[in-house]
Structure formats: structure tokens, C-alpha cells
One Martini backbone bead per residue (centre of mass of N, CA, C, O) as a GRO file, in nm:
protein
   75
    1UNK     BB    1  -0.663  -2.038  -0.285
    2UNK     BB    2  -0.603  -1.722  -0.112
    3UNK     BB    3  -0.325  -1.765  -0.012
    4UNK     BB    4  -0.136  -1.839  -0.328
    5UNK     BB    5  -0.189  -1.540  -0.364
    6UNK     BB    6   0.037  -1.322  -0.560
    7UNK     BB    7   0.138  -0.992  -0.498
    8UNK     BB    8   0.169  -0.694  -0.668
    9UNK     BB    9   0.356  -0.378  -0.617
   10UNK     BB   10   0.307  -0.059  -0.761
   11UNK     BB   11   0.496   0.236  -0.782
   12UNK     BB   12   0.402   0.596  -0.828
   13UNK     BB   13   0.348   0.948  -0.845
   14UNK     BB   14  -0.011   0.897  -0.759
   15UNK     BB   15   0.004   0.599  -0.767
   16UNK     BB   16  -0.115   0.222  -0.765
   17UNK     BB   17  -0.042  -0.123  -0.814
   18UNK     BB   18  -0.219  -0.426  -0.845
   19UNK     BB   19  -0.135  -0.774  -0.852
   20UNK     BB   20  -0.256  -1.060  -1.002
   21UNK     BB   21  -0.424  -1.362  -1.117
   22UNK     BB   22  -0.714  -1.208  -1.091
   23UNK     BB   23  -0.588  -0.930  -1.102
   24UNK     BB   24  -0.635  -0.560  -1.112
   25UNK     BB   25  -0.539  -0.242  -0.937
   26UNK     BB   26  -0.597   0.100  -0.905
   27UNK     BB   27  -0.453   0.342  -0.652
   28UNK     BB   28  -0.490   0.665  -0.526
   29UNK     BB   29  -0.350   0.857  -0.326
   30UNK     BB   30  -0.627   1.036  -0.246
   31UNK     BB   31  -0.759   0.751  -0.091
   32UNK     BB   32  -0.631   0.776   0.115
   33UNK     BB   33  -0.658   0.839   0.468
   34UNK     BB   34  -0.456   0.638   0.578
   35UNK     BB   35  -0.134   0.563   0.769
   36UNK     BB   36   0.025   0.273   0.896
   37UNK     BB   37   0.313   0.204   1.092
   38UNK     BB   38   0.527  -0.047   1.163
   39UNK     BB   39   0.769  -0.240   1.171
   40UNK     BB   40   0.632  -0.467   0.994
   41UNK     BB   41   0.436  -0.255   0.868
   42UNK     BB   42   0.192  -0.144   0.619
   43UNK     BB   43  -0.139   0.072   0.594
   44UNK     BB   44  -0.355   0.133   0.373
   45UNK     BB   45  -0.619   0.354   0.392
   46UNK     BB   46  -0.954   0.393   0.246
   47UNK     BB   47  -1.097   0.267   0.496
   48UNK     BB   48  -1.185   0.172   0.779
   49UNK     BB   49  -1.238  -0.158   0.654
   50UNK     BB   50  -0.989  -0.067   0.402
   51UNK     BB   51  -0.709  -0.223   0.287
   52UNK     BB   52  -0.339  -0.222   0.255
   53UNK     BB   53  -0.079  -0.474   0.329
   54UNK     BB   54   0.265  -0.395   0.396
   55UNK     BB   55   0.595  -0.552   0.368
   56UNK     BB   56   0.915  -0.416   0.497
   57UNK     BB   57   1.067  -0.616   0.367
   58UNK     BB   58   1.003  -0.566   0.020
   59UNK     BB   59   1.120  -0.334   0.029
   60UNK     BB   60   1.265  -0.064  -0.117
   61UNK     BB   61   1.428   0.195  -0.116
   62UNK     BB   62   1.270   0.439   0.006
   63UNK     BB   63   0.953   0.339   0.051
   64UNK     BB   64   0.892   0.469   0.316
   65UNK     BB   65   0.961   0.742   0.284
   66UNK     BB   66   0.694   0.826   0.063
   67UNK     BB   67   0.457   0.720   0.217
   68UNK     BB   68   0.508   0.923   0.421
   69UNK     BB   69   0.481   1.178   0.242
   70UNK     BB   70   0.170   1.063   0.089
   71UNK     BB   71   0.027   1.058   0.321
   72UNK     BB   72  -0.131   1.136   0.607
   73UNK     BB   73  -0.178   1.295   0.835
   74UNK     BB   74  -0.228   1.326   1.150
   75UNK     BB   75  -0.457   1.501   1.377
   0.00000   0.00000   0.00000
């Protein structure tokens, strides 16, 4: 049933919105604690074991270097 759900992430300049067919959810940016990012996605981390996975294949131009600003550094 969850395999053909269908997520579109919209960014703002302080928050993101997650849209599917049985929900959304607006996430601030203030929540990330960390983000990794790999040749091919980006993982936005809320808690120790819960994030989302961003394929960077369906990035818009720009959008990598954006979350790179607003995501927290390494320490």
C-alpha cells in the first residue's frame, strides 16, 4: 500500500511541507538537528532515527546548495 505513495516536499524560506495522499506535514526548519547529504540524496534528521530521504536526482537547481545554508554544520 506504502510502496505507491507519492511524496512532494515544497521548501520556504523557514520551513518544508511534505504532501501525499494520506497526509501532510509542515516541518520548520529549527528541527533539523543534522543533514547528510551522499552523491545521491539528502537525509534531513528531526531525531537520532527519523528523518527524510531527498532523492537529489529531483532537485531543482539550486536546492542543494539552499539546504546546505540552512541545516546545521558538523560539529
Amino acid at each position: 500500500m506504502f510502496d505507491r505513495l507519492q511524496r512532494v516536499y515544497k521548501f520556504y524560506d523557514t520551513y518544508f511541507v511534505i504532501e501525499d495522499a494520506v497526509n501532510n506535514a509542515t516541518v520548520d526548519y529549527s528541527l533539523i538537528n543534522k543533514a547528510v547529504f551522499t552523491k545521491t540524496n539528502v537525509y534531513l534528521m528531526i531525531a537520532k532515527n527519523q528523518g527524510y530521504m531527498l532523492l537529489k536526482s529531483n532537485f531543482p537547481e539550486g536546492l542543494e546548495a539552499f539546504l546546505r545554508q540552512i541545516t546545521p554544520k558538523k560539529k
